[in-house]
C-alpha positions as CSV (number, residue, x, y, z in Angstrom):
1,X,7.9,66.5,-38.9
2,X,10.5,66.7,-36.6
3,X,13.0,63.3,-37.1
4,X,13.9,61.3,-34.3
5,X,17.3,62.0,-32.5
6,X,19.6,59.3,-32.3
7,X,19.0,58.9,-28.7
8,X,15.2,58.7,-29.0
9,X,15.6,55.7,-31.3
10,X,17.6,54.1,-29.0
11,X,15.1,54.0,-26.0
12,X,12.5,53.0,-28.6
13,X,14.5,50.0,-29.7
14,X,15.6,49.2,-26.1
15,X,11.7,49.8,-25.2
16,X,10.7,46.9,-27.7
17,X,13.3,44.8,-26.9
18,X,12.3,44.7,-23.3
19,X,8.5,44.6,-24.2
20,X,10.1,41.4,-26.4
21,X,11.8,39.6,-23.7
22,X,9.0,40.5,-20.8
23,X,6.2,38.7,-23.4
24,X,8.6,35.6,-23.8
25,X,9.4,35.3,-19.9
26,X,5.2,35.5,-19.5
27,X,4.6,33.2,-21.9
28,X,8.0,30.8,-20.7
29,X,6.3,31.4,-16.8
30,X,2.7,30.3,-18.7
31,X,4.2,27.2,-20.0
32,X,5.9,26.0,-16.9
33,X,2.4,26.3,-15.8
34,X,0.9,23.8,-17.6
35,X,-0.7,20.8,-15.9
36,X,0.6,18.2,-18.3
37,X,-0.6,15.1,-16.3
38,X,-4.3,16.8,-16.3
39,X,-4.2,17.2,-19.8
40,X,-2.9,13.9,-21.1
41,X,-6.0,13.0,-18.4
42,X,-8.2,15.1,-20.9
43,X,-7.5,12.8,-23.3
44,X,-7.6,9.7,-22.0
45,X,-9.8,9.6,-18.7
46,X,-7.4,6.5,-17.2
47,X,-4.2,7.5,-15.8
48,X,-1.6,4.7,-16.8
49,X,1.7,5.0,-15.1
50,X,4.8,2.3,-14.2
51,X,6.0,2.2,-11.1
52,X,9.9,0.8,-10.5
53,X,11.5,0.0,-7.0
54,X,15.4,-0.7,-7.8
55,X,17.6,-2.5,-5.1
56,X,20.7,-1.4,-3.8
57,X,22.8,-2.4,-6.7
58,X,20.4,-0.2,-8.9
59,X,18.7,-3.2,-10.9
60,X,15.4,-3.6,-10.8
61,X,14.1,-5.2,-7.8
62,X,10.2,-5.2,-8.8
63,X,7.9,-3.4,-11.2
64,X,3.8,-2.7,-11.5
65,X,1.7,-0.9,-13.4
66,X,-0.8,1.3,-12.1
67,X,-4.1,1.8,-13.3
68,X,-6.5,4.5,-11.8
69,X,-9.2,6.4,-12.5
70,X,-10.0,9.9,-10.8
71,X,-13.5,10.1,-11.5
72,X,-14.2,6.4,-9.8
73,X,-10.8,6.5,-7.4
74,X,-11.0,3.1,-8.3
75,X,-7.9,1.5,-9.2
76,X,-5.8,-1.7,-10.1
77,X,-1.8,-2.9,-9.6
78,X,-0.5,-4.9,-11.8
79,X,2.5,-6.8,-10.8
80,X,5.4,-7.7,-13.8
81,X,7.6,-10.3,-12.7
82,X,11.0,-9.8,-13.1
83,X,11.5,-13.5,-15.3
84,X,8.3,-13.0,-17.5
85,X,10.3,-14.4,-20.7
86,X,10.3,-13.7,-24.3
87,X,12.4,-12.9,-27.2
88,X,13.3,-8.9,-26.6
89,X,13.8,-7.2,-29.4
90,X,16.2,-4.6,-27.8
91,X,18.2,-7.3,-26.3
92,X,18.1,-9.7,-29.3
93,X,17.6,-12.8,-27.1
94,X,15.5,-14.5,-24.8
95,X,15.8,-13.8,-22.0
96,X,13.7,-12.5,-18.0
97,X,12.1,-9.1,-18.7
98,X,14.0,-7.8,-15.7
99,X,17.2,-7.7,-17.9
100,X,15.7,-4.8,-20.4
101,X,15.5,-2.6,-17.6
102,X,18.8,-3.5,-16.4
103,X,20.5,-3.1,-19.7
104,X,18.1,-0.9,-21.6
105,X,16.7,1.5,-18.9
106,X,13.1,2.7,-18.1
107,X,12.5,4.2,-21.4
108,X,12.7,1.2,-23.5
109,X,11.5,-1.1,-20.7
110,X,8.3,1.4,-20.6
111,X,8.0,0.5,-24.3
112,X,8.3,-3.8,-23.8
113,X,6.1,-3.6,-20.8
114,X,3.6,-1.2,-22.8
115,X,3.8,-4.0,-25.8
116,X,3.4,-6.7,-23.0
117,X,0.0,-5.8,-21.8
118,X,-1.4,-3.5,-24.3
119,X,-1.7,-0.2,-23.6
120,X,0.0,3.5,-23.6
121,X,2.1,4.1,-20.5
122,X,2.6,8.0,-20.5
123,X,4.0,8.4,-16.8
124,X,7.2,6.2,-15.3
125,X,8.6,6.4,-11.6
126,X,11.9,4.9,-10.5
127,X,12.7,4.9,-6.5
128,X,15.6,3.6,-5.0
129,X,15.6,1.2,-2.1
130,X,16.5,3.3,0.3
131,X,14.9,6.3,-1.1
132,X,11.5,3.8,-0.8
133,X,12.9,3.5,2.9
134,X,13.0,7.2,3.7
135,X,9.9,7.6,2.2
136,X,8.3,5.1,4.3
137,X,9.3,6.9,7.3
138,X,7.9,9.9,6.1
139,X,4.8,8.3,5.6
140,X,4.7,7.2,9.3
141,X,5.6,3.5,8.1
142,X,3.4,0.8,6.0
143,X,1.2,-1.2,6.9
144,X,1.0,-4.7,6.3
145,X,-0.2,-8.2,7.0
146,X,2.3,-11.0,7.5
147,X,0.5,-14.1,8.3
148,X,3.6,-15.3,10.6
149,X,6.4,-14.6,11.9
150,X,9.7,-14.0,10.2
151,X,12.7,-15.5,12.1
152,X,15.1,-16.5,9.1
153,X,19.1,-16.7,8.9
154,X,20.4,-16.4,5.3
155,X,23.6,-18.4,5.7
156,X,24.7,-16.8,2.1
157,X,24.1,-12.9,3.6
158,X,25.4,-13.9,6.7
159,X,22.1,-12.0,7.7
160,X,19.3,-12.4,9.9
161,X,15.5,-11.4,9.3
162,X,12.9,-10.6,11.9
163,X,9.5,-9.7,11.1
164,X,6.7,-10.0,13.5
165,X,3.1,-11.2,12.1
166,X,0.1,-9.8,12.1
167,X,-1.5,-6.5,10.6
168,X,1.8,-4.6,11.3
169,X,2.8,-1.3,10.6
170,X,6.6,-1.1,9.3
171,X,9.0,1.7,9.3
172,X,11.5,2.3,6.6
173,X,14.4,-0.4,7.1
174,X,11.1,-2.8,8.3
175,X,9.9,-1.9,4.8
176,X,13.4,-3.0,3.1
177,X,13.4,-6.7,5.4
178,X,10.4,-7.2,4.6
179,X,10.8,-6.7,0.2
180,X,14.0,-8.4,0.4
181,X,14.4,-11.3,2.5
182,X,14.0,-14.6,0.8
183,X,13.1,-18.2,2.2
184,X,14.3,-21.0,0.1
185,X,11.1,-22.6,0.3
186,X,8.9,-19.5,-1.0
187,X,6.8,-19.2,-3.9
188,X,7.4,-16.7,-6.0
189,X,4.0,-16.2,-6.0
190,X,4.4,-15.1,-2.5
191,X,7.0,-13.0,-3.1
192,X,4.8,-11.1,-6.0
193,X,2.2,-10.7,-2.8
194,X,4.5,-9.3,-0.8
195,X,5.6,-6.6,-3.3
196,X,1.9,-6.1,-3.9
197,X,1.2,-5.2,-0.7
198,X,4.0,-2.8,-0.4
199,X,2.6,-0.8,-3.3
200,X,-1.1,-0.6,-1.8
201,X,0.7,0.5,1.3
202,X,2.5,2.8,-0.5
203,X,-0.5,4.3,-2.3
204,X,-2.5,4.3,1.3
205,X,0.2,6.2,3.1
206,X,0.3,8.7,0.2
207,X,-3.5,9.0,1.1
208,X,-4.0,9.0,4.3
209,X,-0.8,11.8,4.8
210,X,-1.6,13.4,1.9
211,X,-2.6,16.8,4.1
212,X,0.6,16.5,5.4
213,X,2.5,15.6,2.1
214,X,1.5,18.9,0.7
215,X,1.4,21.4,3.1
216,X,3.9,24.3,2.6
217,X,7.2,22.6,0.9
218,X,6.8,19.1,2.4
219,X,5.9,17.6,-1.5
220,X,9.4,18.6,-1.7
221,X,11.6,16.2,0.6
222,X,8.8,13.5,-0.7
223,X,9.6,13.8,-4.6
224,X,13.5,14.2,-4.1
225,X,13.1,10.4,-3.3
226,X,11.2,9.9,-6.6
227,X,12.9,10.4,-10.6
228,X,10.3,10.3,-12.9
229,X,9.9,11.3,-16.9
230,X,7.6,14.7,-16.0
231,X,8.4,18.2,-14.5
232,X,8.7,18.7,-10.8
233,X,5.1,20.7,-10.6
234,X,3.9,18.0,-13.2
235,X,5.4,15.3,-10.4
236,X,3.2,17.1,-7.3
237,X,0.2,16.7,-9.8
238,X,0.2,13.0,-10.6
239,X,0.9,12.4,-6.5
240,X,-2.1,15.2,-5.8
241,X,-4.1,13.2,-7.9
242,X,-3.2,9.6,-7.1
243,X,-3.6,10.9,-3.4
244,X,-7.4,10.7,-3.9
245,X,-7.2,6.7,-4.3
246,X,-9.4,4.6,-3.0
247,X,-7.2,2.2,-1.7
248,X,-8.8,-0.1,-0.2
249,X,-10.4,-1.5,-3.7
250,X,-7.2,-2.1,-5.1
251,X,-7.7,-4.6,-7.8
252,X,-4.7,-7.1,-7.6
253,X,-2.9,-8.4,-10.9
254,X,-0.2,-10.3,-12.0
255,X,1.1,-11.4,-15.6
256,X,0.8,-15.6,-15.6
257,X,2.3,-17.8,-17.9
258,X,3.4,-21.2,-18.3
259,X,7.3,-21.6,-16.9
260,X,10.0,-23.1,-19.2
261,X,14.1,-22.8,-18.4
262,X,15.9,-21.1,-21.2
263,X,19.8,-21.6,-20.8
264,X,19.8,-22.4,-17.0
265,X,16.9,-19.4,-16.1
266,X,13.4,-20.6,-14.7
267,X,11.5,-17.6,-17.1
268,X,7.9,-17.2,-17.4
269,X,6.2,-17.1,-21.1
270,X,3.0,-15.1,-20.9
271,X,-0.2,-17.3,-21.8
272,X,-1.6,-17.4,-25.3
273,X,1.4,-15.9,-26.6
274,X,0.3,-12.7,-24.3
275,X,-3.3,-12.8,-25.5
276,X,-4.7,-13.7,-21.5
277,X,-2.4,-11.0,-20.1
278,X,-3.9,-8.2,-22.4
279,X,-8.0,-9.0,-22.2
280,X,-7.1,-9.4,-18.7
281,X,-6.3,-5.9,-18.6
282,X,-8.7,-4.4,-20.7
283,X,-11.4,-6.6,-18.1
284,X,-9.9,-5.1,-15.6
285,X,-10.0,-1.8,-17.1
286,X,-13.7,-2.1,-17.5
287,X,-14.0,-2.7,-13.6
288,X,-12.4,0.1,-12.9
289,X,-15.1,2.1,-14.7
290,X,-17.6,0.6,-17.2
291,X,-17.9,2.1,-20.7
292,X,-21.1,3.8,-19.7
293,X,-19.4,5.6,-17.2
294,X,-21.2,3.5,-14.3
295,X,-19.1,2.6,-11.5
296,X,-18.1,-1.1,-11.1
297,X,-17.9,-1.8,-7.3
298,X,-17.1,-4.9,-7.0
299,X,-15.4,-8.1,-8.3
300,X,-18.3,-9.8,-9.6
301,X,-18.9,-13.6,-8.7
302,X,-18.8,-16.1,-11.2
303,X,-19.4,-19.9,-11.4
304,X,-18.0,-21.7,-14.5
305,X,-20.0,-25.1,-15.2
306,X,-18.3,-27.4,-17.5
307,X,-21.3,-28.4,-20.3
308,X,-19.2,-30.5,-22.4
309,X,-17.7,-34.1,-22.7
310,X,-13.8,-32.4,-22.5
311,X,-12.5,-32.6,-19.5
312,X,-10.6,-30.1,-17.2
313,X,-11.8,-27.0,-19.3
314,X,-14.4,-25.2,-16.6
315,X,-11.0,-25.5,-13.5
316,X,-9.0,-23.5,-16.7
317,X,-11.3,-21.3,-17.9
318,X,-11.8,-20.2,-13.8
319,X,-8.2,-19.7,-13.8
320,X,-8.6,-17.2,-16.4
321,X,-10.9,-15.4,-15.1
322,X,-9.3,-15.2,-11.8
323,X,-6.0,-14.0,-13.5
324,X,-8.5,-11.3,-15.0
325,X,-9.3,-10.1,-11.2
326,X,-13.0,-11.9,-11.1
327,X,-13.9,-13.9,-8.2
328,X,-14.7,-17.2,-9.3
329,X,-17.3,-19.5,-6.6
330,X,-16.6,-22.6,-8.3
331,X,-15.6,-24.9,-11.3
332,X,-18.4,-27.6,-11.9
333,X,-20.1,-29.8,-14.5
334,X,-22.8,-28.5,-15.7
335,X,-26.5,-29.9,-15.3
336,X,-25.9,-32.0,-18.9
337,X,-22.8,-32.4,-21.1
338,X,-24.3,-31.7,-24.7
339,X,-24.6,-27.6,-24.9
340,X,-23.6,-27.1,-28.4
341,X,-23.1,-23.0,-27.4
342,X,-21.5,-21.5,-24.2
343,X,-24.3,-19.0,-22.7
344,X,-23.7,-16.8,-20.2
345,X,-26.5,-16.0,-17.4
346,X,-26.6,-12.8,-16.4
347,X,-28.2,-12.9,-12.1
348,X,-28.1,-9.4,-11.7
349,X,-29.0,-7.6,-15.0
350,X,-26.0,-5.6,-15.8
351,X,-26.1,-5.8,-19.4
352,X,-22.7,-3.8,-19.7
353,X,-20.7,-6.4,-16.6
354,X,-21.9,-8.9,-18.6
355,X,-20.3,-8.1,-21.9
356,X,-17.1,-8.0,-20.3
357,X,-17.5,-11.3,-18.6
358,X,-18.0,-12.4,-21.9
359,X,-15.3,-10.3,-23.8
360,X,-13.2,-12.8,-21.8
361,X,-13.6,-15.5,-24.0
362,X,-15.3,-13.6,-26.9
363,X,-18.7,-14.9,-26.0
364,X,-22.0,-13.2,-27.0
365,X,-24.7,-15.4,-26.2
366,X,-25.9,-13.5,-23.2
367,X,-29.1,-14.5,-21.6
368,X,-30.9,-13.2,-18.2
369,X,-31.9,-15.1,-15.4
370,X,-35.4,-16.4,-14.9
371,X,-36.5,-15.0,-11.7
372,X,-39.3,-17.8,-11.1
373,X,-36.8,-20.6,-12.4
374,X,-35.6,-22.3,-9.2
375,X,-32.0,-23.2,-10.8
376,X,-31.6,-19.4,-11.7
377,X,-32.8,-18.2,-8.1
378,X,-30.7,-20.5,-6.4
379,X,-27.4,-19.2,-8.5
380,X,-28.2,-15.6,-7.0
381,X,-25.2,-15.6,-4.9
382,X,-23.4,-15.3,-8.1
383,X,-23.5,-12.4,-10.5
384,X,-23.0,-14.7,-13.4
385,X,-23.0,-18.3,-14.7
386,X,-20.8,-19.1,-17.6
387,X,-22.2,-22.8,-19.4
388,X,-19.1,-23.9,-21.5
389,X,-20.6,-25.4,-25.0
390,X,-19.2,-27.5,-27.6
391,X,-18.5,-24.5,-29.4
392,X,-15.6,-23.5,-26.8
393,X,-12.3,-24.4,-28.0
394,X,-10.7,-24.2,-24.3
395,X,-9.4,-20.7,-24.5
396,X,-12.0,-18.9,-26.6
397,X,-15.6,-19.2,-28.2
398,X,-15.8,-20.3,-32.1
399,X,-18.1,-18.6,-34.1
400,X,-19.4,-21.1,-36.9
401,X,-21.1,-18.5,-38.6
């Protein structure tokens, strides 16, 4: 056999060294490929991601969570205020949640806000103030309801703010007036509404100009407003995808808690040690989709009736459940004040709705309505009745068993 010439071994070698590097670049070209948000979606059906708006000095201005699901398009916000207090571990104090961010940065502020309401964050977004301003113009604006008129002089800015009222839509610096003006005299409830409607408007603009958004390299001018923790073609995925929202049936949520002053700062400590905030989540998750995979479309009506001696219990126990995104009718006594167990009357036989209604307070004594009972008919115009007993401690149902 003839042997190979030095020559011949050289194009050989060079031959598998190109064949080599061409697999590596297909396979590198494959990988960039991969739909990262639609696989961590495989996973887990519910797509979890925190949202951050900074303000000009770069410091967090507000921050939500987003929960949505892609099958349902149903979806929920909910809101972190900037002063919910505890002891933070990274910061080794107590001190507004607002200042882990500002010191920390999104990564370990992902990780104490993940801790805070229970549950895996995978995707984060952080948008400037005036990158949320350009992007409001390339929406076309947002559109929002200010139930009056805005005519206020901030004697400390040297500033004045004019908003009209109404159902108004508002371009880009309208947008910034209306996130960042304060009036002494407002809640801060109020100003957690205000932020919430800017991210609904947000997620309808994204929506409704979502055939403009992507066409040929528009996506692009949108996401150089955005810095997020995933890839640019993983960034047009999660916006494709959150582009399908059903936005008007944004459930609304905000952490609550009881507020104390810690070394001159009004903070606000999570109820139950952060117990509420987390099963109001996970409620909230279950309205989003139920675990059958039924659609839940609509906040169901409750009516909490007080069938104890204590008093005060049914107005708190329809605060929780309105912090957990249910509509509650009323808080009354009940028809008698001796109920040794807390029942729960299911008026439209949804076995699974009513499980979570009674996750809420970990109560299992489930019972349907009584179709020719003329107390039960008359409750029809709400989904369920909740009888507090003597064996509800005021935040939870105590098994004696």
């Amino acid at each position: 056999m003839e042997k190979l010439s030095d020559k011949q071994k050289g194009i050989i070698f060079l031959t598998v060294i190109f064949a080599i590097i061409a697999g590596a670049v297909i396979f590198f070209v494959h990988s960039l490929k991969t739909d990262t948000v639609r696989d961590i979606l495989e996973q887990d059906k519910l797509l979890r991601m925190l949202l951050v708006v900074e303000d000009d000095e770069n410091k967090e201005l507000f921050s939500t969570v987003l929960l949505y699901d892609p099958e349902t398009k149903k979806a929920a916000s909910i809101s972190i205020p900037t002063n919910v207090g505890a002891i933070w571990e990274p910061l080794g104090r107590t001190d507004g949640i607002e200042s882990v961010y500002n010191e920390k940065g999104m990564v370990v502020y992902k990780q104490e806000v993940s801790k805070l309401l229970g549950i895996q964050i995978p995707f984060t977004v952080t948008i400037k103030l005036q990158d949320f301003v350009r992007l409001s113009d390339m929406l076309g604006g947002m559109r929002v309801f200010i139930p009056s008129p805005i005519d206020y002089f901030s004697e400390a800015e040297n500033k004045r703010y004019l908003l009209p009222s109404g159902a108004v839509n508002l371009d880009g610096d309208k947008v910034a007036v209306y996130m960042t003006y304060r009036v002494e005299e407002e809640s801060e409830e109020n100003i957690l509404d205000r932020y919430q409607n800017v991210v609904v408007a947000f997620l309808t603009g994204i929506h409704d100009k979502s055939f403009i958004m992507f066409k040929n390299d528009n996506y692009k001018r949108f996401l150089s407003c955005i810095n997020s923790n995933l890839s640019e073609i993983d960034e047009r995925s999660l916006f494709k995808i959150l582009s399908e929202i059903d936005a008007e049936s944004i459930i609304r949520q905000t952490v609550t808690g009881s507020p104390r002053t810690v070394e001159d700062k009004k903070l606000l400590f999570p109820y139950e040690n952060g117990e509420r905030i987390k099963s109001s989540v996970k409620s909230t998750t279950s309205m989003i989709v139920a675990t059958d995979g039924t659609i839940s479309s609509h906040q169901y009506v409750l009516e909490i009736q007080n069938g104890t001696t204590k008093q005060g219990i049914a107005s708190r126990t329809a605060k929780k459940y309105k912090d957990s995104s249910y509509d509650v009718l009323a808080s009354v006594n009940a028809d008698r004040n001796d109920y040794e167990k807390t029942v729960i009357i299911d008026h439209i036989g949804n076995e699974t709705a009513a499980k979570n209604v009674g996750e809420l307070i970990h109560c299992t004594n489930i019972i349907q309505a009584d179709a020719s009972n003329i107390e039960s008919t008359k409750k029809a115009v709400v989904d369920f009745t909740i009888i507090l007993g003597a064996d509800y401690n005021g935040d939870y149902v105590i098994n004696k068993n």
